[in-house]
N, C-alpha and C positions, 0 to 999 in steps of 0.2 A: 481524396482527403489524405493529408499526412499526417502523421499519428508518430509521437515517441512512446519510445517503453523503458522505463524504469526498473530500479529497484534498490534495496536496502542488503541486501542478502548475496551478492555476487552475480559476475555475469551467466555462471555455469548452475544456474538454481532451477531445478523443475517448476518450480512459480513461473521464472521470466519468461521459459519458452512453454508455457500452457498460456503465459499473457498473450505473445508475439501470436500464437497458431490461434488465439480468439479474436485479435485484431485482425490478422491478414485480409480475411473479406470484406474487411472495411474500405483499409489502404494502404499506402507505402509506408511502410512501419521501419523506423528507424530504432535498434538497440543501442542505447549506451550505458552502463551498469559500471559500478564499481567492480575492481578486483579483490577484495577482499569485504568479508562479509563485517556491515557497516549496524548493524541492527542493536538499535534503541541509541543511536548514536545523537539523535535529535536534530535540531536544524543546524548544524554544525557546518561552516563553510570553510575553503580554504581561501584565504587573502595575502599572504605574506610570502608565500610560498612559491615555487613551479610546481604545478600539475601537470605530472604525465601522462599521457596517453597514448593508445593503442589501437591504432586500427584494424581492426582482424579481419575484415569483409567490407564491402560496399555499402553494408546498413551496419554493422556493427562497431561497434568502440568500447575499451577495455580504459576505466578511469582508477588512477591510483589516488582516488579522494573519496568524499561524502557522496550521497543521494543529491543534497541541495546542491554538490560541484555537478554531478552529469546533467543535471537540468539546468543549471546556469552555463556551463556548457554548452547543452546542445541545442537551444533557444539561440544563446549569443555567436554563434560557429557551423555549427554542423547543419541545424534545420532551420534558422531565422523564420520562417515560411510555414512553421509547423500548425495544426489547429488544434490537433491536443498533447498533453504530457499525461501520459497512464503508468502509474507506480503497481508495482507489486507482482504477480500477485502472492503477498505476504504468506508463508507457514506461520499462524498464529494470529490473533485477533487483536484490532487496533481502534479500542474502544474509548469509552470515557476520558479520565486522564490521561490513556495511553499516548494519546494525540499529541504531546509536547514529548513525548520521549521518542516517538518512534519515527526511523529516518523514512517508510517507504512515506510515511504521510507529509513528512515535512518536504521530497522529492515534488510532491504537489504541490504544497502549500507554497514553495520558491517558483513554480510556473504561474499561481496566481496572482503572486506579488510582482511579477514581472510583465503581466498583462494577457498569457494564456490560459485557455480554459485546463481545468484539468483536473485528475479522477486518480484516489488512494482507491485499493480493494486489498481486501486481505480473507484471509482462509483460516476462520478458527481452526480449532482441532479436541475434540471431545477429549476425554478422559480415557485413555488406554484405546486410543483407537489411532486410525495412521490416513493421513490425506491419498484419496483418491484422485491424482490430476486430471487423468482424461474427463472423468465426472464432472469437474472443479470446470476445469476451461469450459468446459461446454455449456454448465450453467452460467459459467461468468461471461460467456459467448453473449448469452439472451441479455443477461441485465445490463451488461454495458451498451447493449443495441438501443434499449430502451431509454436509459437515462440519461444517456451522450444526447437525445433529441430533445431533452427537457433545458431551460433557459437558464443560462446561468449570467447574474450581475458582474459587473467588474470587481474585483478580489474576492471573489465566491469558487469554491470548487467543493467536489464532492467526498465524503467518506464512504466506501460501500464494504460488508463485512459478509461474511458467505458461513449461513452454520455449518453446524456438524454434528453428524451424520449427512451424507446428501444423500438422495435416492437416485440412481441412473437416470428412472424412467419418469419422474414428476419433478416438475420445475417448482420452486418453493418459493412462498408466498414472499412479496416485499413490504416493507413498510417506514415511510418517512419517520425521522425517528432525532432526537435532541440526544448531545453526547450526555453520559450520565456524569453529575457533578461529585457521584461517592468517591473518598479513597478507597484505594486498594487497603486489604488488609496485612499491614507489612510487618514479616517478623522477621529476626533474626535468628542464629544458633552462633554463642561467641563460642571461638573456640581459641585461647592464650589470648593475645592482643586484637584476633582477625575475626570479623563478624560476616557470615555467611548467610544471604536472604536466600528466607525458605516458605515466602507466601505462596498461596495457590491459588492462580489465576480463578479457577472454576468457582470458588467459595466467597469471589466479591461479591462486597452489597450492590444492591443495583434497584431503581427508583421502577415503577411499574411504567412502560410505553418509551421508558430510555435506550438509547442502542445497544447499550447491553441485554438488558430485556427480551431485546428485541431479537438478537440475534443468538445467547442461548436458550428462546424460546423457541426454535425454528425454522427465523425466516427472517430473508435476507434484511439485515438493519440499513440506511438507508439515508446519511447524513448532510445537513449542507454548510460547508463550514465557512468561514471568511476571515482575512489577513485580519 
């Protein structure tokens, strides 16, 4: 199986390579990532432009663009042959409406629309606490095993969200889950002419069994989204 790996956050991100070392058992896993960190940039493409890039190793590539350029990229050039496109895995949770801002999702969302299967994951992060990779890949090792075997339609891909806290030794429950339709609760602090958002993730409303819900209730949220 060939396998891309993603992401929104750069190629040098403890996400990418806890992705890459949970795919490897899979298959021949190709990296292509931005160079500079792209997050909440959205589905953002480049058209008018040259895109540069970098190849640094025989699987890897170094993109001076968006998420949706390395997957329109490495589909159209690099991996043509690919079977899946795996985004993330994100520091921070890419929930409800987060879905149209955030690039690792939209990385996916551009291999669906292009006719690959393909899977966002991201890594809440509790309140005053700090992500645990090695834990992280290892859970996100098991769910990706699992849900990469489940059927996906043509312009379908997945959203998968990993709570937080994780426990080393217990694998956390999953559960299929609808993105939640709330707003965030957005505020600002003006200060002279410049207004600085100071909402807090943790304190959004969220519908009861929606992927917010769902994931900081514990366990793993579980989405199935489509173009």
């Amino acid at each position: 199986m060939k396998l891309i790996a993603t992401n929104d956050d750069g190629y040098d991100e403890p996400g990418l390579a806890a992705l890459f070392h949970a795919l490897s058992p899979m298959g021949d896993v190709l990296t292509i990532a931005p160079r500079h960190p792209q997050s909440s940039c959205g589905h953002w493409v480049t058209l008018r432009e040259p895109i540069h890039v970098e190849r640094i190793s025989d699987i890897a590539y170094i993109v001076d663009g968006s998420p949706a350029d390395c997957t329109r990229l490495a589909v159209k050039q690099f991996a043509t042959d690919a079977d899946w496109v795996i985004a993330g895995i994100n520091p921070g949770a890419n929930l409800g409406s987060d879905l149209y801002q955030s690039g690792t999702v939209a990385a996916a969302r551009e291999a669906a629309i292009l006719g690959y299967k393909a899977l966002a994951i991201s890594q809440y992060i509790a309140p005053e606490q700090k992500i645990d990779w090695e834990i992280t890949g290892r859970h996100v090792s098991q769910i990706l095993s699992m849900i990469m075997k489940q059927p996906l339609k043509k312009g379908q891909f997945w959203n998968l969200n990993m709570p937080h806290p994780l426990d080393s030794s217990t694998f956390p429950e999953f559960q299929h889950c609808e993105p939640d339709k709330n707003p965030h609760i957005y505020l600002y602090q003006k200060n002279s002419r410049h207004y600085l958002y100071t909402g807090v993730i943790h304190n959004r409303p969220r519908a009861t069994g929606s992927d917010v819900d769902v994931c900081f209730g514990g366990k793993i949220s579980v989405s199935l989204l489509e173009i």
